[in-house]
Backbone as a ProteinNet text record, in pm:
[ID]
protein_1_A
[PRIMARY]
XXXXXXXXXXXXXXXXXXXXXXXXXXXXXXXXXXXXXXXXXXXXXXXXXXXXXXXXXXXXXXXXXXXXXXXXXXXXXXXXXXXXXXXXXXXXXXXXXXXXXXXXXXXXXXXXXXXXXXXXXXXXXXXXXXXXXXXXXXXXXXXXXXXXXXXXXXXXXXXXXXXXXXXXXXXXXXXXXX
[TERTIARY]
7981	8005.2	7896.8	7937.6	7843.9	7837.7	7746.2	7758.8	7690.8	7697.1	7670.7	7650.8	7553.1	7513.2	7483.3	7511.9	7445.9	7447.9	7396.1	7370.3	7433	7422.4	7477.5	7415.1	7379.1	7326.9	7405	7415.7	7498.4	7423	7339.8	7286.5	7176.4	7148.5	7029.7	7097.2	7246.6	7307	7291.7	7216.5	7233.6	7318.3	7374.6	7475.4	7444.1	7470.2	7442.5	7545.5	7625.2	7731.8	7679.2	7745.6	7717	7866.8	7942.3	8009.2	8035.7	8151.8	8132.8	8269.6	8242.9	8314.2	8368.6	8427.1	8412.6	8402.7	8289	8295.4	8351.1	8480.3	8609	8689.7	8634.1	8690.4	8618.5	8501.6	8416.4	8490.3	8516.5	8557.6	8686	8793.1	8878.4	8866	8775.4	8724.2	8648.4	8584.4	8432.1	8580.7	8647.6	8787	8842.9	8916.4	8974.9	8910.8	8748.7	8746.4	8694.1	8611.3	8605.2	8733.9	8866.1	8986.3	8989.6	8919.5	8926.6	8822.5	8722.3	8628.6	8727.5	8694.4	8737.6	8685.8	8743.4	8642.5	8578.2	8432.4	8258.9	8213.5	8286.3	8198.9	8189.4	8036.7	7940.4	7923.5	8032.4	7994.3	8136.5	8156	8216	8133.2	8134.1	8042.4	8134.6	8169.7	8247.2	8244.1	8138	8073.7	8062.3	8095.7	8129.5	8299	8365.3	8475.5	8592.8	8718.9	8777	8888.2	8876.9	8991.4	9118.8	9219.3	9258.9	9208.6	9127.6	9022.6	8959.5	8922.7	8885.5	8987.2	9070.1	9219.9	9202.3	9233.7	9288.5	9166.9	9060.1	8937	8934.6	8934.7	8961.5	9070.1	9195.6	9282.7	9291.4	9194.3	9186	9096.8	9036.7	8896.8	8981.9	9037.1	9086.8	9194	9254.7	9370.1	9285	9203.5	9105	9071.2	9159.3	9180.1	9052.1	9062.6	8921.9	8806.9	8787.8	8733.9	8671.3	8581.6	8560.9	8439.4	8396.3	8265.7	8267.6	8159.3	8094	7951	7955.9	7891.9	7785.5	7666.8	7544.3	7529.7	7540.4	7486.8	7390.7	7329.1	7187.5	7138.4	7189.6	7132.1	6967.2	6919	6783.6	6768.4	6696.3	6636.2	6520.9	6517.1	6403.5	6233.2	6206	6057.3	6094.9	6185	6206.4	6263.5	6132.7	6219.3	6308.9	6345.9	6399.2	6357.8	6214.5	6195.8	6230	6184	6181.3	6302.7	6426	6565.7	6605	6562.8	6646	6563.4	6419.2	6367.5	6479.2	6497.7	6624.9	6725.4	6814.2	6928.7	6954	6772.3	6786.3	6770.4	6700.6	6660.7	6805.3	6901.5	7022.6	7129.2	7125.8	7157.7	7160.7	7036.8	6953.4	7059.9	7035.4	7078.3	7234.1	7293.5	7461.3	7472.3	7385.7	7405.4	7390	7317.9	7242.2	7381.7	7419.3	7466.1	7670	7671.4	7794	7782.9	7707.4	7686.4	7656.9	7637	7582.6	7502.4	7531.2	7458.9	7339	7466	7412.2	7429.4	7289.5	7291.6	7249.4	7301.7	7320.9	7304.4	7183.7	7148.8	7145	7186.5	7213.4	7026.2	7001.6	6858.8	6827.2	6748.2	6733.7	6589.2	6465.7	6295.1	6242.8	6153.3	6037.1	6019.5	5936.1	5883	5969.1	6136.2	6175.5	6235	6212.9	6281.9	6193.4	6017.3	5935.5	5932.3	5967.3	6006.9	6122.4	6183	6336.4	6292.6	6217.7	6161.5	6103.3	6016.3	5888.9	5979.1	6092.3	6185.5	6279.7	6334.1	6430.5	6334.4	6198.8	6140.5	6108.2	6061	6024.7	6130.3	6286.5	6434.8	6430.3	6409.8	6471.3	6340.6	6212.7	6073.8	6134.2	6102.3	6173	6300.4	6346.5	6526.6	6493.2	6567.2	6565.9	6571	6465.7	6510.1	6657.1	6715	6804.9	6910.5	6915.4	7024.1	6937.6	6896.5	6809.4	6913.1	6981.3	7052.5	6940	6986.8	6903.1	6954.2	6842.7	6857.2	6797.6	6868.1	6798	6869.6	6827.3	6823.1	6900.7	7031.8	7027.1	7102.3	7108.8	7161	7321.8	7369.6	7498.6	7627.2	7514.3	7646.9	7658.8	7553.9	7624.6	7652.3	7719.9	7736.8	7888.8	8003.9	8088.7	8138.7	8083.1	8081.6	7992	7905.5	7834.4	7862.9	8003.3	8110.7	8159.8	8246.2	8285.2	8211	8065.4	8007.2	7948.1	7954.1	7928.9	8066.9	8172	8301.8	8317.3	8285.4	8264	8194.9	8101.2	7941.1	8017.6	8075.3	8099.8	8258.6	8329.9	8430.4	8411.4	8326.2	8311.4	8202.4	8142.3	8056.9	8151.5	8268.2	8348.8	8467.2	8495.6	8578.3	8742.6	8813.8	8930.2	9050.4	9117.4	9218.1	9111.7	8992	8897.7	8882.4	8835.6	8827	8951.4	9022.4	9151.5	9179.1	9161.1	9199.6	9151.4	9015.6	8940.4	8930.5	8982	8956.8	9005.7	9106.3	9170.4	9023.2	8932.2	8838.2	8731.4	8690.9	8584.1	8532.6	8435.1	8387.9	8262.6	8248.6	8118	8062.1	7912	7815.8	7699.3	7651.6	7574.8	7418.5	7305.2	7215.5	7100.5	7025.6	6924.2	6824.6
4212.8	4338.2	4437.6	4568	4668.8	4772.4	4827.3	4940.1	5105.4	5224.5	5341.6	5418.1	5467.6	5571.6	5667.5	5767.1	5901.9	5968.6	6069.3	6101.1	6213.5	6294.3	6376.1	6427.1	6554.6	6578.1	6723.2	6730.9	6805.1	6840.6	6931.8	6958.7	6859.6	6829.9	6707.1	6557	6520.9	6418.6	6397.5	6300.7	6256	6157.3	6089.3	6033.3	6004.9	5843.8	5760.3	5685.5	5692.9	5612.1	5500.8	5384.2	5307.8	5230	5274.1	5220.3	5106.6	5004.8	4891.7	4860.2	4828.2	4809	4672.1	4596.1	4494.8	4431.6	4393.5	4379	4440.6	4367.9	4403.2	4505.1	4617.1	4706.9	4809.6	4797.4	4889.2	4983.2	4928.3	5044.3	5120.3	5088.4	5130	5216.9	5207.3	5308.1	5384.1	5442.6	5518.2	5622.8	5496.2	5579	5695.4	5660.3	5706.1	5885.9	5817.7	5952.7	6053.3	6022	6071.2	6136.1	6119.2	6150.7	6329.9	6328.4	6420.4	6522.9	6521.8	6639.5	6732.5	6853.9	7006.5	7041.6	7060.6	7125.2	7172	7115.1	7177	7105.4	7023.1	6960.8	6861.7	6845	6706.5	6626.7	6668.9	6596	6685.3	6612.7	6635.8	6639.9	6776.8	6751	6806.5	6726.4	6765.4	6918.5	6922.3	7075.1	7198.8	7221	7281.5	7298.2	7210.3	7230.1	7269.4	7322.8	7406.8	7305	7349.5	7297.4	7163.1	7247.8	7154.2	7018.4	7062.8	7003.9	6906.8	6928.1	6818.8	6710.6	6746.8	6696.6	6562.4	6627.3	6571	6480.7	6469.4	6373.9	6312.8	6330	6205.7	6115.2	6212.2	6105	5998.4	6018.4	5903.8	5841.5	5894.1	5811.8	5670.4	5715	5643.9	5537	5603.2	5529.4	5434.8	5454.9	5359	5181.3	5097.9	4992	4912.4	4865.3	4772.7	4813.7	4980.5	5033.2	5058.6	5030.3	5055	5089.1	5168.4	5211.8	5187.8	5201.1	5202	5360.4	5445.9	5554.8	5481	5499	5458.1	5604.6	5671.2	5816.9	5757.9	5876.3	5879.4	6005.8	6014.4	6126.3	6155.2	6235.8	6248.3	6317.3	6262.3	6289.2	6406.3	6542.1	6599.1	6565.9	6634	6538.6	6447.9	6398.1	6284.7	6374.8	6348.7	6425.1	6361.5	6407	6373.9	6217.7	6273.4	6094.3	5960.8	5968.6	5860.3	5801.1	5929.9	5932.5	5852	5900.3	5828.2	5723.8	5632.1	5552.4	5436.9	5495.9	5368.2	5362.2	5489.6	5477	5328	5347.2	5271.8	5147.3	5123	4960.4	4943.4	5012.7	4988.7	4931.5	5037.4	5053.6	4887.6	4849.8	4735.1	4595.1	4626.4	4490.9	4540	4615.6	4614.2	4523.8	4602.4	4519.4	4401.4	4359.5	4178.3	4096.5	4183.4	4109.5	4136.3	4184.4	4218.7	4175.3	4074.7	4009.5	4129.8	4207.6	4323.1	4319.1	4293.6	4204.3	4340.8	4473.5	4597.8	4706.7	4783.1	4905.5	5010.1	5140.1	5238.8	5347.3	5413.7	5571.4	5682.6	5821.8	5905.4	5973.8	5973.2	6048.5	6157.5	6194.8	6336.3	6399.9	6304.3	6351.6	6231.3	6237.6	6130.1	6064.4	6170.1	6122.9	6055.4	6086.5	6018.9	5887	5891.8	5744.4	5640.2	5722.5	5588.4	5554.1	5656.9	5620.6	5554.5	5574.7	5487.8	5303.5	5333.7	5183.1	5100.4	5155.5	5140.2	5098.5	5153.6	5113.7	5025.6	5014.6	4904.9	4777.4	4765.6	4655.4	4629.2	4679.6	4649.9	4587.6	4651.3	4609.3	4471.8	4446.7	4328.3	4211.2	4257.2	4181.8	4026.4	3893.3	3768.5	3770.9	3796.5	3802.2	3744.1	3598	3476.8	3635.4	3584.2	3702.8	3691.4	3573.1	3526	3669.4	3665.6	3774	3897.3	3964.4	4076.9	4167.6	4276.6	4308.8	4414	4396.5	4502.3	4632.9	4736	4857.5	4972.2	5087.4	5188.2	5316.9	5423.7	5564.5	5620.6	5687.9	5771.4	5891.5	5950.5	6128.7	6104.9	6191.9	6155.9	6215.1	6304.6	6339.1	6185.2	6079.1	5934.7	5878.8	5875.9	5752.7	5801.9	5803.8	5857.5	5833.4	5680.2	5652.4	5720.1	5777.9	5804.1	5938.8	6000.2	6128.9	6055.7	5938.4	5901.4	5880.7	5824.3	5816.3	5964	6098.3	6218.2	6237.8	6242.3	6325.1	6221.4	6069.7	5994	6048.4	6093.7	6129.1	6255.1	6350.2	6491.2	6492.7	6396.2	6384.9	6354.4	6242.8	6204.5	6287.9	6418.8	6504.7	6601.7	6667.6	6750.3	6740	6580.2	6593.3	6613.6	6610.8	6650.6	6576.5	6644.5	6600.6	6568.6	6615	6554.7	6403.5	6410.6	6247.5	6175.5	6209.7	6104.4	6053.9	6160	6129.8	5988.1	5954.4	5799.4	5717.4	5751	5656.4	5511.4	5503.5	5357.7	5290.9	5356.9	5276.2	5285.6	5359.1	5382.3	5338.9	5283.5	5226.5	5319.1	5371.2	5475.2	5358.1	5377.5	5291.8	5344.5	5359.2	5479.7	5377	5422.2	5385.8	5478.4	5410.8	5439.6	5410.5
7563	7492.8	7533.7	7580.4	7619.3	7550.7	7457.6	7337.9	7466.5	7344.6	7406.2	7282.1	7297.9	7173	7195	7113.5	7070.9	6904.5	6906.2	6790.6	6701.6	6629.3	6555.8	6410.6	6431.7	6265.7	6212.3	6089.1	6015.4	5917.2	5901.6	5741.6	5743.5	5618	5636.7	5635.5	5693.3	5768.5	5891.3	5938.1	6076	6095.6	6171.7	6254.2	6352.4	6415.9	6518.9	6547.6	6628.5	6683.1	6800.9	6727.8	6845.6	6918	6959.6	6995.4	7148.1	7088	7149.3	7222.1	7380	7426.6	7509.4	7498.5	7575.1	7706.4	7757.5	7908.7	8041.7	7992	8079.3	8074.5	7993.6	7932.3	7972.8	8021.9	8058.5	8180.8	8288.5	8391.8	8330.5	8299.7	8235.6	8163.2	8027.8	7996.4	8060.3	8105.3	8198.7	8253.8	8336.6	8410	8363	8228	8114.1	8107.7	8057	7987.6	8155.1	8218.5	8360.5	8445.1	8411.4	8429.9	8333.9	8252.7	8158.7	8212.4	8318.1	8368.9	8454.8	8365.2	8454.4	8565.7	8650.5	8827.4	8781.7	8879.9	8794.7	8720.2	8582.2	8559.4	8564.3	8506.1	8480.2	8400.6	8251.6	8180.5	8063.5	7934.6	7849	7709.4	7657.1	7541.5	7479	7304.5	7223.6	7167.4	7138.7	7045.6	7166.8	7293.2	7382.4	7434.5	7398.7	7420.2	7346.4	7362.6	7330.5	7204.5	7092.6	7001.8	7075.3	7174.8	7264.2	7276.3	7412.4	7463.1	7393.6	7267.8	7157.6	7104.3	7107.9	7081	7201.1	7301.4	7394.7	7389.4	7381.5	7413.9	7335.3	7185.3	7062.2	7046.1	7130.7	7107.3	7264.6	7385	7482.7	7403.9	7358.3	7289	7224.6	7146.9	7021.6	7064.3	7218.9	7240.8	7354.1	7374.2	7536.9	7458.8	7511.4	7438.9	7470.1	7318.6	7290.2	7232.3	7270.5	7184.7	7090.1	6977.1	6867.4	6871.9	6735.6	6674.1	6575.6	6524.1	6428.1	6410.4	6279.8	6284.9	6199	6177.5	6107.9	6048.8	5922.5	5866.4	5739.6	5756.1	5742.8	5635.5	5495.7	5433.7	5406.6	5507.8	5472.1	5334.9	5268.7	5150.8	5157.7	5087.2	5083.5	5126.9	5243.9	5303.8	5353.7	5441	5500.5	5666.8	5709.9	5848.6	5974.3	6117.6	6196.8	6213.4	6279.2	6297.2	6255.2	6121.2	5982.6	6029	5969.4	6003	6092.9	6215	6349.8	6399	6353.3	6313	6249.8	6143.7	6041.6	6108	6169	6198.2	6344.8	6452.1	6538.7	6507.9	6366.9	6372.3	6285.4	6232.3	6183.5	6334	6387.1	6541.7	6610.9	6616.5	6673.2	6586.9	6455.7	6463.9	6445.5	6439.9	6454.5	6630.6	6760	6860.1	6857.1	6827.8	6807.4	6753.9	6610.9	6561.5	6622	6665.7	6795.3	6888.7	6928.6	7078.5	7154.9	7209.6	7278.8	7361.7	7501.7	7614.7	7674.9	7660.8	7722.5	7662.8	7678.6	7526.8	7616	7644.1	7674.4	7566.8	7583.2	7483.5	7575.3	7481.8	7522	7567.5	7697.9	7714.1	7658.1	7599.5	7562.6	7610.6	7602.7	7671.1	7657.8	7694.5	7766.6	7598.4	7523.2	7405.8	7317.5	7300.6	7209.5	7297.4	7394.9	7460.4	7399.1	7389.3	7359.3	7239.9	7150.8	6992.3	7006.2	7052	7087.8	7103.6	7199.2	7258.4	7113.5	7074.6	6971.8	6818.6	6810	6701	6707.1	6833.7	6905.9	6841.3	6935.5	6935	6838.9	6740.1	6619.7	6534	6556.7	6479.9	6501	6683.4	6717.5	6704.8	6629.8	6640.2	6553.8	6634.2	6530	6538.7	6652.7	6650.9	6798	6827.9	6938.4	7046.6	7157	7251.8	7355.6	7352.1	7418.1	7363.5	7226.7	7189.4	7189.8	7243.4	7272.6	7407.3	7332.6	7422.1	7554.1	7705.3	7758.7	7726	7699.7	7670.8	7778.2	7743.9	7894.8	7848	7850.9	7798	7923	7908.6	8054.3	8013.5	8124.8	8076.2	8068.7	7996.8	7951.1	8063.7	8206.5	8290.4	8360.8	8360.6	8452.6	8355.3	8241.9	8217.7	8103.6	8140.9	8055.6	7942.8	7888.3	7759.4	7679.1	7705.1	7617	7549	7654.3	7599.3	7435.8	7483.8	7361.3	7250.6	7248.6	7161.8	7072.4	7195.9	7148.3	7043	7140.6	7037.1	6899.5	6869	6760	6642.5	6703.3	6613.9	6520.6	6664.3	6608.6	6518.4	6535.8	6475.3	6324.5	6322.2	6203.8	6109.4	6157.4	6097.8	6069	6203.9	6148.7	6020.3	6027.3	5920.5	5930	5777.3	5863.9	5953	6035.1	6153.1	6238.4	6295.6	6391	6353.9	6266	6201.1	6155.1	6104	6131.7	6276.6	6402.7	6574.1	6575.6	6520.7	6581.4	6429.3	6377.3	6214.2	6261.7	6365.5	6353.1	6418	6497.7	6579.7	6541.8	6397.6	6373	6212.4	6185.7	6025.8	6023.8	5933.5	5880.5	5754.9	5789.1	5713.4	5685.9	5535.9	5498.6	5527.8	5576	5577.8	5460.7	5390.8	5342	5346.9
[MASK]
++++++++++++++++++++++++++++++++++++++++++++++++++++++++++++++++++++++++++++++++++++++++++++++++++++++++++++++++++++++++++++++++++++++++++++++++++++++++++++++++++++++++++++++++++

C-alpha cells in the first residue's frame, strides 16, 4: 500500500489527507489523473481550477479504483498555532500509515524547514513502533508526483463542503483529531 498527502486549512480548521492506494494501483492511478493536465501544465491544483474542472477531477478522483482516503481535521483551538496543529495531524497521519500497511509515504513539499518538522514528527509518531512496519517516507513537489493532485482536491473538497464533498464521500472517512 502506497499513501500521498497534503494538506488544507479553512478558518482555524486544518486538514490532512492521507490517501491510500494499493500497490498495483499506483500507475493506473498517477495515469488517470495526469490524463487530466491542460497544455502547459505542470500540475493540477484544486483551488486554481475552474468549477468544471473541479468536477471533472473529483469525480476521476473518486472513480480511480482502489482508491481511498481518509481526511485527519484538526480544530485549532485559540493559541494553538500552525505548527502544534500539523505536529498532531502528522503523528495522527503516521500511525493511520503503520496501521494501513503503508510500505510508501509520499508528502506534498512545501520548504526545507517544514520537511524537517515533518521528519522530527514522523519519527517521533513512529518512536517504539517495530521498524519493519515503518513506512519509507520522502517530501516531493506536487508537479512529479500526481497523486498528490488527488490528495490536494480531497483536502479541498472536504473543506469546501457541499456537492464538492459528496463527489469523493464514497472514498473518503473524516476523523476529527484533538
Amino acid at each position: 500500500m502506497w499513501a500521498f498527502s497534503d494538506e488544507s486549512e479553512r478558518a482555524n480548521t486544518m486538514m490532512f489527507a492521507v490517501v491510500l492506494v494499493p500497490t498495483a494501483a499506483v500507475d493506473g492511478a498517477r495515469n488517470a489523473l495526469e490524463g487530466l493536465l491542460l497544455p502547459g501544465q505542470r500540475r493540477v491544483h484544486t483551488a486554481k481550477e475552474s468549477p468544471r474542472r473541479r468536477r471533472v477531477l473529483l469525480d476521476t478522483v473518486a472513480r480511480t479504483g482502489g482508491l481511498t482516503a481518509v481526511v485527519l481535521r484538526h480544530r485549532r483551538a485559540q493559541g494553538v498555532d500552525r505548527l502544534d496543529g500539523r505536529h498532531l495531524l502528522l503523528q495522527a497521519a503516521a500511525g493511520l500509515a503503520v496501521g494501513s500497511g503503508v510500505t510508501a509515504w509520499t508528502l506534498d513539499d512545501q520548504d526545507h524547514a517544514q520537511r524537517v518538522r515533518d521528519r522530527a514528527s514522523i519519527a517521533h509518531a513512529l518512536a517504539g513502533v517495530d521498524e519493519r512496519l515503518h513506512p519509507v517516507y520522502d517530501h516531493q513537489p506536487a508537479t512529479g508526483e500526481p497523486l498528490l493532485w488527488a490528495a490536494d482536491a480531497i483536502c479541498w473538497a472536504v473543506g469546501a463542503g457541499g456537492d464538492w464533498r459528496r463527489r469523493v464521500a464514497a472514498i473518503v472517512t473524516v476523523r476529527d483529531i484533538r
